[in-house]
C-alpha positions in Angstrom: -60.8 -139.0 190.3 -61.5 -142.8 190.7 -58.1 -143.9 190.1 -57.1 -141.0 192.8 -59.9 -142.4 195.4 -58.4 -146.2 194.8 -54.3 -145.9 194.3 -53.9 -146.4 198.5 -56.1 -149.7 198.0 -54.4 -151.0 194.9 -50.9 -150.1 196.3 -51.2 -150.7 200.0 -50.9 -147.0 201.1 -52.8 -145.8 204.0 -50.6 -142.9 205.2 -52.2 -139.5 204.1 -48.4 -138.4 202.7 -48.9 -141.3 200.1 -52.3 -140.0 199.6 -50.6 -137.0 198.3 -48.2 -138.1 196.2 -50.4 -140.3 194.1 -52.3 -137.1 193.8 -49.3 -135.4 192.9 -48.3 -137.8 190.2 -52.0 -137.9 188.4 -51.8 -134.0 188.5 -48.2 -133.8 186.7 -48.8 -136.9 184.2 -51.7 -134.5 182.4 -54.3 -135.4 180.3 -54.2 -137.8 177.8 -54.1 -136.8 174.4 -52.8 -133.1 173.6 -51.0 -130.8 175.4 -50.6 -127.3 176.3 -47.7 -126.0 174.7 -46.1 -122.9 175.1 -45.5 -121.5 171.5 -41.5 -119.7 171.8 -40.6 -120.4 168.0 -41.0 -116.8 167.1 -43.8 -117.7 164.7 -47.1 -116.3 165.8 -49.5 -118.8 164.1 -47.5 -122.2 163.8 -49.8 -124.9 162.2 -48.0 -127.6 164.3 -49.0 -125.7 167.9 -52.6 -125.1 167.2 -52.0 -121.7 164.9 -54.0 -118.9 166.9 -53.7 -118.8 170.7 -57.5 -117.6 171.6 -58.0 -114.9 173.9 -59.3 -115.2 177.5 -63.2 -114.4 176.7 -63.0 -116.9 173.5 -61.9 -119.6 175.8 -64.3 -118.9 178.9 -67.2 -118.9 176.1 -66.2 -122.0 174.7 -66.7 -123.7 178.5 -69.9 -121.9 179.0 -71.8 -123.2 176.2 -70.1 -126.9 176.8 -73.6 -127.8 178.2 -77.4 -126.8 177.2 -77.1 -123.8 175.0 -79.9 -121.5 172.8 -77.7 -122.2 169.5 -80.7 -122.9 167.4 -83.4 -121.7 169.6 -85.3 -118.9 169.9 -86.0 -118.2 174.3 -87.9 -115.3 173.6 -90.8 -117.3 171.3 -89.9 -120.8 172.5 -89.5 -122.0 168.6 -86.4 -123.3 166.5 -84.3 -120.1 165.5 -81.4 -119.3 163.5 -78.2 -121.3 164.0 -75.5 -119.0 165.8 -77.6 -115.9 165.3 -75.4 -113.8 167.9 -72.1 -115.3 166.4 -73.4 -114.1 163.0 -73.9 -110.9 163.7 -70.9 -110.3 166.0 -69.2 -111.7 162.2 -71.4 -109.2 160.3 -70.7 -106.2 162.5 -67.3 -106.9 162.2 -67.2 -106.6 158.7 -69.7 -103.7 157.6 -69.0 -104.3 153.6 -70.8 -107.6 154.2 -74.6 -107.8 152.8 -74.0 -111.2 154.9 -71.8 -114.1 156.6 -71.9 -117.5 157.0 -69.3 -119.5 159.1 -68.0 -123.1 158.2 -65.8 -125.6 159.5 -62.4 -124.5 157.7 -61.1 -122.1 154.9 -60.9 -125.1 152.7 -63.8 -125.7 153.3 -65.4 -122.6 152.5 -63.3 -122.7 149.1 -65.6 -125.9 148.5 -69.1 -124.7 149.0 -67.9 -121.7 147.1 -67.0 -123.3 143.9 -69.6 -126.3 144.4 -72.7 -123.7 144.7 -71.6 -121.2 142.1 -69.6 -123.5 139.7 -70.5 -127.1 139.7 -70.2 -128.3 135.9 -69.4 -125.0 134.7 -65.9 -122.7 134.6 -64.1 -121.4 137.2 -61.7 -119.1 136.3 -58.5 -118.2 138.3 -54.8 -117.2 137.6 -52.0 -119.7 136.5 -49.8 -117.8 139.4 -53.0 -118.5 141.7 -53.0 -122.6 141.7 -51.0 -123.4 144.4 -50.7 -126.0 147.5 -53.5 -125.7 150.2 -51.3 -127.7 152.9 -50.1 -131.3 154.0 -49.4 -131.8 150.0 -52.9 -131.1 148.9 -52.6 -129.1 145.6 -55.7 -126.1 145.2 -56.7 -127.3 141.6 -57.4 -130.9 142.8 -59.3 -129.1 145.6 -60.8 -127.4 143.2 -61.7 -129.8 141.0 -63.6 -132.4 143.7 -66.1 -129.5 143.2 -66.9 -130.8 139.9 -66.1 -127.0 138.8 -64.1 -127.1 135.2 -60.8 -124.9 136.0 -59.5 -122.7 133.5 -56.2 -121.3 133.7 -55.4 -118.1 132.8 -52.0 -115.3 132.5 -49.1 -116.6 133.3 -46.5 -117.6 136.5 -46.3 -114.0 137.0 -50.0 -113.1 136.9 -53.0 -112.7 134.5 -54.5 -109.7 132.9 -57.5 -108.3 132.8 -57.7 -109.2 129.1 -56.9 -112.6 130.3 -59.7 -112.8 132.3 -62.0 -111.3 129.8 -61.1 -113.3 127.2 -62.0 -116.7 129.6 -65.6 -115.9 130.6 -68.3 -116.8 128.9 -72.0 -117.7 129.7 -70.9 -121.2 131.2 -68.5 -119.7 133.3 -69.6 -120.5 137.3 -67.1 -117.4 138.4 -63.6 -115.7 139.0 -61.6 -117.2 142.0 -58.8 -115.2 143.1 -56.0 -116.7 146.1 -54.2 -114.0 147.4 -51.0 -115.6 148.9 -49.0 -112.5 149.9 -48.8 -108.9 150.8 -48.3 -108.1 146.6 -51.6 -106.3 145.0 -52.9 -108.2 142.2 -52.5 -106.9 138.4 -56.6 -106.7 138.5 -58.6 -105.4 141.2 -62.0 -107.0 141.8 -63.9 -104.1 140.6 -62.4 -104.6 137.5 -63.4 -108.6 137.2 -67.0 -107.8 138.8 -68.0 -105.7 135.4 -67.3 -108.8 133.9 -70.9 -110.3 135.1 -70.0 -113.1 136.7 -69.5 -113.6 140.1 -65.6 -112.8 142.0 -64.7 -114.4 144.8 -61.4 -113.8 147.0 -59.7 -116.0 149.3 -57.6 -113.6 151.3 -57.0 -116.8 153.4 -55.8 -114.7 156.4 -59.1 -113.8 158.1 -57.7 -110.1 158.4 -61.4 -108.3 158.3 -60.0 -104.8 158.1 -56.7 -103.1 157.1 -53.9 -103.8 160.1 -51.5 -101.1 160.9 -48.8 -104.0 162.1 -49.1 -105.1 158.6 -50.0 -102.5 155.6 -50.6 -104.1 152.3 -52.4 -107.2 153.7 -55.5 -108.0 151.9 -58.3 -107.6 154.2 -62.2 -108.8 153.7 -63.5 -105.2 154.1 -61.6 -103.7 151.4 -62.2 -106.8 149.2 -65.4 -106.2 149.4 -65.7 -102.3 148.9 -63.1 -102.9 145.7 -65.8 -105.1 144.1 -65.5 -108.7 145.2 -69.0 -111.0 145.1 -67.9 -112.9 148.5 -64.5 -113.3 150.2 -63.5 -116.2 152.1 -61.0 -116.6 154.8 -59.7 -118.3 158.1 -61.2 -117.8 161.6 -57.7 -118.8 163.5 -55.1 -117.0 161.5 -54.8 -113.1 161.8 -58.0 -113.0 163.2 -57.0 -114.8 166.2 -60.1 -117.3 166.8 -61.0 -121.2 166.7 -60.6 -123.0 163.4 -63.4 -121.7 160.9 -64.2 -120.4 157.3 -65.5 -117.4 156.7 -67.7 -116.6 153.9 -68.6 -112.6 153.5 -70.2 -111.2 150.6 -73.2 -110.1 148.9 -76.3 -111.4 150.1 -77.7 -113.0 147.4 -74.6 -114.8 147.2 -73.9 -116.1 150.8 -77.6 -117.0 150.9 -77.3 -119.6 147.5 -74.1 -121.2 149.9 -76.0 -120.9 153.3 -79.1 -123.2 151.5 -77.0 -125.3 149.2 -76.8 -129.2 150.8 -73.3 -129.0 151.4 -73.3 -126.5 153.6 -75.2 -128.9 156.0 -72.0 -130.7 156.2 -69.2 -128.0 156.6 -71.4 -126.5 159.2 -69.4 -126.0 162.5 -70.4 -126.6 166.0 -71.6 -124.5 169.3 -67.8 -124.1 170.2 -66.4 -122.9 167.3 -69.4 -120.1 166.9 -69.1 -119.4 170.7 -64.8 -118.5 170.4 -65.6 -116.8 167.5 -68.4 -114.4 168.7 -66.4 -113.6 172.3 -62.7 -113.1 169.6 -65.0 -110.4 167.6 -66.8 -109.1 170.8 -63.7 -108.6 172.9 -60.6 -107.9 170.9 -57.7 -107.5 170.8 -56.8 -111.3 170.2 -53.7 -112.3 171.9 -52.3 -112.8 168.2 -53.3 -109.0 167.4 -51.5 -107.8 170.4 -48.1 -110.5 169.4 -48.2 -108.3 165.9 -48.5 -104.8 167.9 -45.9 -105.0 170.2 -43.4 -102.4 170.3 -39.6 -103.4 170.5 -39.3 -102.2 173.9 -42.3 -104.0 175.3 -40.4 -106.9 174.3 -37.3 -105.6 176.1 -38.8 -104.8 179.3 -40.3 -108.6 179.3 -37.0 -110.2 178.3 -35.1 -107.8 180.8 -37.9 -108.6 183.6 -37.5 -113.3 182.9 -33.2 -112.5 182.4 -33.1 -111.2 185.9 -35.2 -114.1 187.6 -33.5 -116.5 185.8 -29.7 -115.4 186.0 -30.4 -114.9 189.5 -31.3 -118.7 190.1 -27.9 -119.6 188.3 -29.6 -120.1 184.8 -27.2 -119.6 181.9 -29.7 -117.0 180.3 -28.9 -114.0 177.7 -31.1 -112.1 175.5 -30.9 -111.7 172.2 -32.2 -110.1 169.0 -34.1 -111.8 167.3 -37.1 -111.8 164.0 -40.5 -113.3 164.3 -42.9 -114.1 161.2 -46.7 -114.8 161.0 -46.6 -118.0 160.1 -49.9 -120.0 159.3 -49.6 -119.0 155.1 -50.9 -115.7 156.5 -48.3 -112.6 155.7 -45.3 -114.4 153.8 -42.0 -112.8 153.8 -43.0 -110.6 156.4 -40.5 -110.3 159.3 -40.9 -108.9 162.8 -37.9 -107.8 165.0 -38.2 -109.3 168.1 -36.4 -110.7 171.8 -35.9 -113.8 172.6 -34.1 -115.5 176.3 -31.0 -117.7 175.1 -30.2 -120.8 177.1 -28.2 -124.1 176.5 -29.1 -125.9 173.6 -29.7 -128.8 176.1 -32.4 -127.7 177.6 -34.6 -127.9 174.6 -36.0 -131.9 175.5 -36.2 -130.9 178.9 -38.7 -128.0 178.2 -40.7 -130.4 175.6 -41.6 -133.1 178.1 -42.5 -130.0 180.4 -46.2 -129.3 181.8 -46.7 -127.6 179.8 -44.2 -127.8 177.3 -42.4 -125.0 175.6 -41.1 -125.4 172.0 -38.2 -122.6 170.9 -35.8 -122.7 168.1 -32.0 -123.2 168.2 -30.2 -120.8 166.6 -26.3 -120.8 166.9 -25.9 -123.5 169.0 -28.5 -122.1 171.8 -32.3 -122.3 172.1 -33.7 -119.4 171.8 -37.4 -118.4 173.2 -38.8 -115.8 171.1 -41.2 -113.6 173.2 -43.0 -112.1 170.7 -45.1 -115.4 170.5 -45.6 -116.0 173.6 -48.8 -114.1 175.7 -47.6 -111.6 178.3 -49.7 -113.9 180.6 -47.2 -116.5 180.4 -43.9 -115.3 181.3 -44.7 -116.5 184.9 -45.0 -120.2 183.2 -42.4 -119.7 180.6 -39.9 -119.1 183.6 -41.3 -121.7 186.1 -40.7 -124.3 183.1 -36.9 -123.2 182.1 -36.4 -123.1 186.2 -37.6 -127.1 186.4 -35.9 -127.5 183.2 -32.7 -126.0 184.0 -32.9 -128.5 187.5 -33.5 -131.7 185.3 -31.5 -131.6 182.5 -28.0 -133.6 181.8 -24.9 -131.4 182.7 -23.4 -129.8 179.9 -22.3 -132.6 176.9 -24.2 -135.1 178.2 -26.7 -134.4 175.2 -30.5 -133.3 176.0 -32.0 -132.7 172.4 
């Protein structure tokens, strides 16, 4: 606002039209920093674009509690209280196979604590097929293995046995860590590792709580739970649709040794995070929910709806058939049919530098923007953008990538 109330003085405009263009230009330079982008890849939780696109309520609750807030503080007795008490709960309501919950700042994170409170100079166990990459090149046994846990390999690149298992644990083991990494069962259910005596945990990873219809198979925390598992871990902004967090359900026993160990003081996450979290449990669906239910033909009516506003302002626009997938290591190999507006390939670095910008994906020498990714709420934005962009870009061979 100060360099609104000064640009006349520092440039020598007095009219009030020059007023309003300087306010103009601060309003369509945007923010420093990140922008918004308008995800039209056709993958629903794209780790480059922020994964989960929060709902309305998460979003409003995250501005409300930007100032003075009860998150450790009890109004009722005027005394210190529990951190994120109604977030907590919202969590543990949620998930009804949970004894209790604890939220930290990532999935990776909750991995840690996990392994740091439960195995720390003893064995972890977990399958050969298991040990895989966490992300950005960081590999899950060196992970692992910062936790000062001892990690023993067992089975095979297909999978380990329950004999396998068995054959591992011993009174220094620290407990059984299974990864799930895809819609496949595992050879051994927890129920099976629990009679072991030693404590199973399972990173379903996703943050699905309870079974999805959109996507049968997928391990879910609740199930986990009920099948046997000590705790399950997963994360906050993939299929559950909220801010950036790690999940820890389980037995309560269990989540309380995390909850009190020292570690957990520094994975602990903030009044934002707990207040997107408790408004994505409190008011669902989550905008990536409803991307996942969406019939075929709500998709056509959308598409059919943006063709005919675009075609009728001379916009070289088609629809087209197209497949969407989850994205964010949640779901692999899973495919969703889906629509998506065709336009000229050079109208991709137009729609970029837009505000905000939209990001598709060329396929066949066109840029495609898949709709299943994109929020119903936005198709008024997604056309106002490929409008500008279509009245800014180079003619046709004059490049524009």
């Amino acid at each position: 606002m100060t360099e609104l109330l000064t640009a006349p003085a520092r440039t020598g405009a007095t009219r009030p039209e020059e007023v309003i263009r300087a306010a103009e230009d601060l309003l369509h330079r945007g923010p420093p920093g990140m922008r918004q982008v308008i995800n039209a890849t056709g993958v629903l939780l794209h780790g480059n674009l922020g994964r989960a696109v929060l709902s309305g309520p998460a979003r409003r609750a995250i501005v409300d509690v930007s100032g003075g807030v009860d998150l450790e503080y009890d109004l009722a007795r005027g005394r210190r209280g529990p951190r994120g008490a109604s977030a907590l709960a919202a969590l543990a309501a949620a998930v009804p196979a949970a004894g209790a919950v604890h939220v930290v700042n990532n999935n990776a994170a909750a991995l840690v604590l996990a392994a740091t409170a439960l195995a720390a100079g003893r064995d972890l166990v977990i399958s050969r097929r298991e040990l895989v990459e966490a992300g950005d090149g960081i590999r899950l046994p060196d992970l692992l293995a910062s936790t000062g846990a001892r990690i023993v390999e067992v089975g095979d690149t297909a999978d380990a046995t329950l004999a396998d298992y068995a054959g591992a644990v011993w009174s220094g083991t620290g407990l059984i860590l299974r990864i799930h990494g895809g819609t496949s069962p595992p050879r051994v259910d927890p129920a099976a590792l629990a009679a072991l005596g030693v404590p199973v945990v399972v990173d379903i990873g996703t943050g699905l709580l309870a079974p999805e219809p959109a996507l049968p198979g997928l391990p879910d925390a609740d199930t986990a739970l009920r099948a046997g598992a000590s705790l399950v871990t997963g994360s906050g902004d993939k299929l559950l649709g909220g801010p950036q967090s790690g999940l820890l359900l389980g037995r309560r026993r269990v989540v309380e040794q995390l909850r009190r160990h020292p570690l957990a003081r520094a994975l602990r996450v903030d009044k934002l995070t707990l207040a997107g979290l408790e408004a994505t449990l409190r008011h669902p669906p989550s905008p990536v929910v409803e991307a996942l239910r969406h019939t075929v033909a709500d998709l056509d009516a959308r598409a059919a709806r943006i063709l005919r506003l675009l075609t009728a302002a001379g916009v070289d626009a088609t629809g087209e058939e197209a497949e969407a997938t989850v994205g964010g290591g949640a779901a692999a190999g899973v495919r969703l049919p889906s629509r998506a507006i065709g336009l000229p390939r050079r109208l991709a670095g137009p729609l970029r530098r837009h505000q905000p910008a939209v990001v598709g994906r060329v396929r066949g020498g066109r840029l495609l923007l898949d709709l299943r990714s994109v929020p119903g709420d936005l198709d008024g934005a997604l056309i106002s953008a490929v409008l500008d962009a279509a009245r800014s870009a180079p003619a046709a061979g004059a490049g524009g990538n």
